[in-house]
Structure formats: structure tokens, C-alpha cells
C-alpha positions in Angstrom: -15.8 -29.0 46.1 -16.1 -29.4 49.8 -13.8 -28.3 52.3 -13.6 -31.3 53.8 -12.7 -32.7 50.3 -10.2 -29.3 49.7 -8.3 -29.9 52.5 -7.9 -34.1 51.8 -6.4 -32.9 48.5 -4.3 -30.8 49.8 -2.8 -32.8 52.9 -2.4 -35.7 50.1 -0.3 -33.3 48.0 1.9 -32.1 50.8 2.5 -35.7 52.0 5.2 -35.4 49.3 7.6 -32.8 51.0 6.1 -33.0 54.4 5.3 -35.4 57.5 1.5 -36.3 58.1 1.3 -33.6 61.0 3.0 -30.7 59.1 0.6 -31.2 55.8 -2.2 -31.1 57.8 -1.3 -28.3 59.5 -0.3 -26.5 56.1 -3.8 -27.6 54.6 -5.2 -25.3 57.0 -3.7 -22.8 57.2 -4.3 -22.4 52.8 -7.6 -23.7 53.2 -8.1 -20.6 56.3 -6.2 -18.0 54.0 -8.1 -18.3 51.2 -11.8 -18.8 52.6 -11.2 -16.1 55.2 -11.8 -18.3 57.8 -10.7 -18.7 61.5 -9.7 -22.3 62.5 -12.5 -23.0 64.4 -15.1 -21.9 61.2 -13.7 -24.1 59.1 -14.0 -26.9 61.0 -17.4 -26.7 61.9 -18.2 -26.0 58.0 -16.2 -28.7 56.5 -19.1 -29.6 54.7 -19.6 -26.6 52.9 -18.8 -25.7 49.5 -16.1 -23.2 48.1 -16.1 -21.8 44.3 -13.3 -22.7 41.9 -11.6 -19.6 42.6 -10.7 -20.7 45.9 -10.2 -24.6 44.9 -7.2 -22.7 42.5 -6.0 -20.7 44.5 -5.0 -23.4 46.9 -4.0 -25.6 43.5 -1.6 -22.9 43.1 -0.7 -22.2 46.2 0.4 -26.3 46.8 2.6 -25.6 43.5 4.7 -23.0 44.9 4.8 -24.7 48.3 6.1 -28.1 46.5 9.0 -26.0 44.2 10.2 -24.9 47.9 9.0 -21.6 48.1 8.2 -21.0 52.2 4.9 -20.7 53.3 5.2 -17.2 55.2 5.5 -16.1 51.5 2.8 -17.5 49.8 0.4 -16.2 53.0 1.9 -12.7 53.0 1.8 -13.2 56.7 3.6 -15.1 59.8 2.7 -14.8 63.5 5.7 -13.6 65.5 5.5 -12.5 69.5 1.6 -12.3 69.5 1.3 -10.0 66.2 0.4 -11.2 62.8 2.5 -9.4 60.5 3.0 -8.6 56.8 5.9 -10.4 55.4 6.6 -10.5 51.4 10.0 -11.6 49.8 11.6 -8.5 51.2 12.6 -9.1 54.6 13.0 -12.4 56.6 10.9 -14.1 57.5 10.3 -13.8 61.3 11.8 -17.6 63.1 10.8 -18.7 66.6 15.0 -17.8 67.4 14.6 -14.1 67.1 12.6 -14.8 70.1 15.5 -15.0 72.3 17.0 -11.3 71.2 13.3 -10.0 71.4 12.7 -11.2 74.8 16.0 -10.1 76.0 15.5 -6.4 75.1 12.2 -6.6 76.5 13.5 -7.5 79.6 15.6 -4.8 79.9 13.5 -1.8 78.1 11.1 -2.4 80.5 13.7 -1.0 83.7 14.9 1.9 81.1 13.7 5.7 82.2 9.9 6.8 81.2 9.4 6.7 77.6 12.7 5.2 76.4 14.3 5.5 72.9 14.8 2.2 70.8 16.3 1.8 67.8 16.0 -1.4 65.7 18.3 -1.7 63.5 18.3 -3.7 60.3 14.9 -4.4 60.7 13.1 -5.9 58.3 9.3 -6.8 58.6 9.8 -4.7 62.0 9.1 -7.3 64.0 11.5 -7.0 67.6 11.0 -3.0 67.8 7.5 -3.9 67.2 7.3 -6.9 69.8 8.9 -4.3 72.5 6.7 -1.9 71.3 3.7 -3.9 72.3 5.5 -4.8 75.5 7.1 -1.8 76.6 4.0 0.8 76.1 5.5 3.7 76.6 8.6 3.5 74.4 9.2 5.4 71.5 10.6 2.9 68.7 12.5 3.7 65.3 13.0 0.9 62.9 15.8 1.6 60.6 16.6 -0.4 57.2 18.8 0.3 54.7 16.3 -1.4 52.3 13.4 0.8 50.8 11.3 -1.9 50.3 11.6 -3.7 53.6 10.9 -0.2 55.5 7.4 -0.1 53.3 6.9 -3.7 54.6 7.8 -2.5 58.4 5.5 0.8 57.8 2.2 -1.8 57.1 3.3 -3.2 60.2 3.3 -0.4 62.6 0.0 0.5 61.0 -1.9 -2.8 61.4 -0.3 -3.4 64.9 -1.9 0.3 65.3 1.5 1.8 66.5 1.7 5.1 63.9 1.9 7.5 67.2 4.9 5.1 68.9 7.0 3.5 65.9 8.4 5.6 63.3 10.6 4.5 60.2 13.9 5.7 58.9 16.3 4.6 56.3 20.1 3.8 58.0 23.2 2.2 56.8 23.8 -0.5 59.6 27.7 -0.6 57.8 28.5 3.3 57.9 27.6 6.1 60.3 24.4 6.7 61.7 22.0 9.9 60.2 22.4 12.6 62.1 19.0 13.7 62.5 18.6 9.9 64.7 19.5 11.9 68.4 20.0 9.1 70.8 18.6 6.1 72.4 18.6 4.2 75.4 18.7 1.1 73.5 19.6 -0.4 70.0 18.4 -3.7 68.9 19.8 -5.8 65.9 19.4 -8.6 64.4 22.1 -8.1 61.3 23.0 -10.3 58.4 25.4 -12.6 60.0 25.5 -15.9 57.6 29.3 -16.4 56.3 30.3 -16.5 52.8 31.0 -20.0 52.8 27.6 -20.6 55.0 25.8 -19.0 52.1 26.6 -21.3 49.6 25.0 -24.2 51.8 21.3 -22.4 52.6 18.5 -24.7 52.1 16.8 -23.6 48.4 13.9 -22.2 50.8 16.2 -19.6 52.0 18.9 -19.1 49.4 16.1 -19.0 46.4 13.5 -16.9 48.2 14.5 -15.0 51.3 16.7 -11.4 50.6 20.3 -12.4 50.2 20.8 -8.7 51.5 19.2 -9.4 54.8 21.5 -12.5 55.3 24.9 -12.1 54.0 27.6 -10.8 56.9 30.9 -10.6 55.0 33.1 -13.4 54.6 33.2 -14.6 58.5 29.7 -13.5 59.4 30.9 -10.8 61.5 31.1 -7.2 59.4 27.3 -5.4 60.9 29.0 -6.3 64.7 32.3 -4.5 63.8 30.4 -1.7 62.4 27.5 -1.2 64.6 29.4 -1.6 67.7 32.0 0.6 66.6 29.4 3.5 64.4 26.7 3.8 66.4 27.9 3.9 69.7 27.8 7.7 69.6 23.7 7.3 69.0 23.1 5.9 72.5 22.9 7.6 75.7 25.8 7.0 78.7 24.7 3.4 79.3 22.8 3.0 76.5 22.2 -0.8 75.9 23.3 -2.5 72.6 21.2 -6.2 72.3 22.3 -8.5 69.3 20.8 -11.2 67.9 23.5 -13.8 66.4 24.0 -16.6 64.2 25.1 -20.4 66.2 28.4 -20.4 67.4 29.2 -17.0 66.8 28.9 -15.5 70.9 32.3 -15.6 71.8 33.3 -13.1 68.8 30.3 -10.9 69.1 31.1 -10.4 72.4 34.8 -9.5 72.1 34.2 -6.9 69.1 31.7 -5.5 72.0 33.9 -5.6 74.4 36.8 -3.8 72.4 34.6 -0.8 71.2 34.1 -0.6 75.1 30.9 -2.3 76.3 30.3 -4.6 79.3 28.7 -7.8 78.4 26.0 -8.3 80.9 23.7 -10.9 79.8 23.8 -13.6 77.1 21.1 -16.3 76.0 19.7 -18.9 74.4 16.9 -19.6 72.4 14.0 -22.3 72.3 16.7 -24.8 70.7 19.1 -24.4 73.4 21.4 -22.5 71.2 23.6 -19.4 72.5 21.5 -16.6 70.6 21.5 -13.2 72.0 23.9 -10.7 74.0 23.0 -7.9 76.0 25.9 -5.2 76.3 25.8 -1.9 77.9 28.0 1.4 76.3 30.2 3.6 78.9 29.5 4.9 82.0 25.5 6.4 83.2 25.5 10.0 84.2 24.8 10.7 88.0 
């Protein structure tokens, strides 16, 4: 089969769950995955022929994309902050909303001291201590997970972004007390689990049948990794350490006042490409003279 021909039969099958724009879209990105080639190839060899194994691999591909599952998962890979990285059904997948946190703690790593300390926490595919990684090039970055298999996930990351010497991994309980052997940091970055029990039960099938219930569940009002964090792993920062959060929609006003009572200043707080209130930026005690 042609391309050209691969890709008409796999917009047409897509036109089922997805508008005209989106399926074609889809098409090539299945069509690129699975003939290795860029965009721009493809295009200019539409009129070439591909073997049966890649006509069903696509066939199977579409299958899994038209029972719900998300396309990040079939790929093995989603494009977040200028990185490809490796995603599988163990961690999130990375959104265009982390954006806002990410860009936040950018922002502020890069005014910290010479080669700052930054912990991610509840990390996942790795990809905010990763983006400030990339950003901030001389800060040392530790992604923590409580999640064995999400760490291997974050660990091929660091290693394809070619980061081994900057970003190291470490298992950590984001709900007890930090490992001792952590030391401290200037900053901490999270993006926790904050969907609410009754929020759960109203996911999309994309996200409640396929995405790590683990990396989404926050206790019954979204809220138990803030209490926790804020309160646990204060003693893991520096004097004026910086504690960045990513949250879920409407949720600000009570991130911000579990911050404030385990004695930080709220100094920044934004939104993210959808205008929604998304991040906080909240600095710990007092800086030593």
C-alpha cells in the first residue's frame, strides 16, 4: 500500500471519534511513528510503498486509538517543553497545563545561587525537573517518585535528554517524610495527585481506564500531597527555599492557605494557556544574611 493510500485509511477511520483536522493530524503522526519518518519525508514520499508490517501496525494502532486508549500511549512518546520524552502507562501523560508550573519554576531557578538544588517531586515521566534542567544549565535536579516503575520511565528520560551528569533519581514518599540522605534544595517542584474522590468517578475513559490512578487520586477533597509536602518537606529546603505547585482548577485559594499556615509567603501565582489559575510560587522562612 501507499502512503498516500495509508494515511486516507487511516484519517477515514479516525473521522469516527475525531474532527477532520485532528484525524489528519493523528494519521501522521502513526504513519511517522511507524515508517521512521520525519514530517517533511513523508510527505514528499507519499507515493511510496510500505510492507504489511507497517500497514498493521497502524491497523492496530487505529484499534486502540478508537477503544479510547490516548495516543501518547500507543507512541511511547509526547513532546513536552522542547523534549521528546518516553511516556508508557506509568506516569501521566505530560498536558500543555503543566506548562504554567514548569515555566514558573524556571523563572525563578534561573535568579537561585550558582548551581542550585531542585527537587521534583512526584515526578513521573520527569518532565518539569527535566524542562528546568534544560533551562537552568547549571542546576543540579533530583526527580523523586514513590512509584518504581515511573522512576525507570524518568531514568530513560534523563538519559535520552543526555542529563545523567545533572538529573539523578530517587524514590520518596510525597505523603510522609522526606529520605534523609535528600540534604537540601533551593527549590521543590510538584505537580501531585490532586483529582477529588468524587472528581475521579467522572474522568473521561481516556484517563480513568489508562492513565495511573496513583498519579491522580488526592484524597477525598484533592488536597492530601499539599498538606503533606508543605508541612514534611519544609525541613529539605534551604532558608528561603522556594516551594512551586502545580494544581488542579479551582483549587488556588486552598493551596495557598495550607502554604501559608506551614509558614510560607505566597509570592506569585498563575495561569496556564486556558486561562485557568494553575500554579503557585511560595517561598519557606527567612534567607540567611
Amino acid at each position: 500500500m501507499k502512503i498516500s493510500e495509508l494515511y486516507l485509511s487511516a484519517r477515514r477511520a479516525l473521522l469516527q471519534t475525531e474532527d477532520a483536522q485532528t484525524a489528519g493530524m493523528i494519521a501522521r503522526s502513526l504513519l511517522c511513528h511507524y515508517t521512521g519518518q520525519t514530517p517533511e519525508a513523508m510527505l514528499s514520499h507519499m507515493e511510496q510503498y510500505v510492507g504489511d508490517e507497517v500497514c498493521h501496525a497502524v491497523d492496530a494502532a487505529l484499534g486502540r486509538l478508537l477503544r479510547g486508549e490516548p495516543l501518547a500511549y500507543i507512541l511511547e512518546e509526547w513532546d513536552f517543553y522542547g523534549m521528546r520524552l518516553h511516556v508508557t502507562k506509568d506516569v501521566l501523560i505530560p498536558r500543555d497545563d503543566t506548562c504554567a508550573v514548569t515555566a514558573l519554576a524556571i523563572k525563578q531557578a534561573l535568579f537561585l545561587q550558582q548551581a542550585p538544588r531542585v527537587l521534583d517531586l512526584c515526578t513521573g515521566s520527569g518532565c518539569i525537573g527535566l524542562a528546568v534542567a534544560t533551562r537552568v544549565r547549571d542546576a543540579r535536579v533530583t526527580l523523586a517518585d514513590i512509584s518504581p516503575n515511573a522512576l525507570n520511565i524518568a531514568k530513560k528520560n534523563v538519559t535520552s535528554q543526555k542529563l545523567s551528569a545533572r538529573v539523578s533519581c530517587v524514590q520518596a514518599d510525597a505523603l510522609g517524610e522526606p529520605p534523609a540522605f535528600l540534604g537540601k534544595f533551593d527549590m521543590i517542584i510538584s505537580n501531585p495527585p490532586y483529582i477529588t474522590g468524587q472528581e475521579m468517578l467522572q474522568l473521561p475513559e481516556s484517563v480513568k481506564d489508562y492513565e495511573p490512578h496513583l498519579a491522580l487520586f488526592g484524597g477525598d477533597d484533592g488536597l492530601d500531597f499539599y498538606r503533606a509536602i508543605a508541612k514534611n518537606y519544609a525541613e529539605v529546603l534551604k532558608p528561603g527555599g522556594y516551594l512551586c505547585f502545580e494544581f488542579g482548577m479551582g483549587q488556588g485559594d486552598a493551596v495557598s492557605s495550607i502554604l501559608e499556615a506551614n509558614g510560607y509567603t505566597i509570592l506569585e501565582r498563575t495561569r496556564d494557556y486556558n486561562d485557568r489559575e494553575r500554579a503557585v510560587m511560595a517561598q519557606y522562612g527567612r534567607k540567611e544574611d
